[in-house]
N, C-alpha and C positions, 0 to 999 in steps of 0.2 A: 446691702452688699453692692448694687449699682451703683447707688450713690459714693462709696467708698472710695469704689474703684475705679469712678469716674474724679474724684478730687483728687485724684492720683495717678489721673491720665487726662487724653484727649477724649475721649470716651462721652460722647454726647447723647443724650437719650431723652424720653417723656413716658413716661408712665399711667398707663390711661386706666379707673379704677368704672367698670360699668357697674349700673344699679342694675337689678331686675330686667332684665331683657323679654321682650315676650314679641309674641308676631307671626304671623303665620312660617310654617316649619319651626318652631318650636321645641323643644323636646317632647317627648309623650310625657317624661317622667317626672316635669316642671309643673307649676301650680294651676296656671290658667289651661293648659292642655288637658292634664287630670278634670278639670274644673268642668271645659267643654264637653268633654263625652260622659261624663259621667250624670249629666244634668240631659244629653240629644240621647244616652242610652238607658234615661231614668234608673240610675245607678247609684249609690249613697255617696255620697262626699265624705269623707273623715275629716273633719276640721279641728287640728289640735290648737285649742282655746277658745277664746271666747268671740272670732271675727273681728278683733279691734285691733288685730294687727297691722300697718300698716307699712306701704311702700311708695316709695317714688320710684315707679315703672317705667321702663325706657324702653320703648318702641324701636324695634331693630331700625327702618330707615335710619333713625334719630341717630343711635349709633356708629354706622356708617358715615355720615352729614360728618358727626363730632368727630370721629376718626381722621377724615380726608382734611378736615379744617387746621385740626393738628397738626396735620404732616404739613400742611401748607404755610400756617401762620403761629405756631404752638411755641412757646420758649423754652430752651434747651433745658435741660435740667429739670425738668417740673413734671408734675403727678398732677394729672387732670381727672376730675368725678366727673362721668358722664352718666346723665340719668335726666328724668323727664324732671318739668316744674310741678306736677299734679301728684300730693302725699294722698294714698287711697287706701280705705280701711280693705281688708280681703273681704267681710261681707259686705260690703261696696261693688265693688268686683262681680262678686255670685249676683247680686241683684240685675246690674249690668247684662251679664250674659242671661238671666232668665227675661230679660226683657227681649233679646236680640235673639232667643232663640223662641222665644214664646213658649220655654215650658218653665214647672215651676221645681227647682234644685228640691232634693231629700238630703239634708244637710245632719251628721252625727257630730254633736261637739263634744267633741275628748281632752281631758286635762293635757296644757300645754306640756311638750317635752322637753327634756331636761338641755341648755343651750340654743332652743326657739329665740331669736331674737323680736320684740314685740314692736322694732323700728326700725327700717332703715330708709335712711332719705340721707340722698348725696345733694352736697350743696356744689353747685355749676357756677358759681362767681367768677370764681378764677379762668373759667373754659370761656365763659361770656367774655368777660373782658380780655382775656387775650387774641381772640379766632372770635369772637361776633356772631359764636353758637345759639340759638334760641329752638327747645327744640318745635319743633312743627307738628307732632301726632299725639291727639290728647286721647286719656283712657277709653272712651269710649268708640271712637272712630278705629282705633289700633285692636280691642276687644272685637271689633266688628270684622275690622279685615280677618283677624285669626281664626274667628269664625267659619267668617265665607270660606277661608282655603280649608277646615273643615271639614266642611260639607261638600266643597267641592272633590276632596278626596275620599269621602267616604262614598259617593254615587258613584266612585269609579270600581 
């Protein structure tokens, strides 16, 4: 519909498509959130399939960084994937956080649901060579901060 009505006007825009955002303040109700307290309050994880699900995860700074670059350098008209370079299976992920929290996840794997997609990884070519985006927080450093803010909130 933007597009439409932008071929049919002055109407200049960019459309920015984020993968998997995670990062400390998080949702609760998002994956790696669920993921952390459920493994710091030895809690079962419902994992619906089989852990081979994968994502390219994008570290809220990274986000931001992608956004501002866009507004700076971005070409009219165009649909940017902003999402990290690292495709990471979920129990990749769970391992990750049971290393960074030092305890070990109770993990239930339940038949995938019906619309689960078993893939998403955004490809960043287009962000790269337009705005000179690369992002800068890999999974396990971005798992770690989310962590810490975490823990840091729950000692409060």
């Amino acid at each position: 519909m933007i597009r439409a009505y932008a071929d049919n006007s002055s109407l200049d825009f960019n459309i920015l498509r984020y993968f998997s955002i995670y990062g400390p303040g998080q949702r609760p109700d998002m994956a790696y959130s669920k993921f952390i307290s459920a493994i710091y309050n030895d809690e079962v994880i419902e994992l619906y399939g089989d852990g081979k699900q994968s994502r390219t995860n994008t570290y809220i700074s990274d986000c931001i960084d992608a956004t501002m670059m866009i507004l700076e350098n971005g070409v009219g008209k165009t649909i940017y994937n902003v999402s990290g370079n690292e495709e990471v299976e979920i129990s990749t992920a769970i391992s990750i956080l049971e290393e960074i929290l030092d305890k070990k996840a109770k993990v239930n794997l339940s038949q995938s649901r019906i619309g689960d997609q078993f893939l998403t990884k955004g490809n960043i070519n287009k962000l790269k060579q337009d705005t000179g985006f690369e992002p800068k927080i890999g999974i396990y450093q971005g798992l770690k901060n989310q962590v810490d803010f975490f823990l840091s909130s729950a000692a409060k």
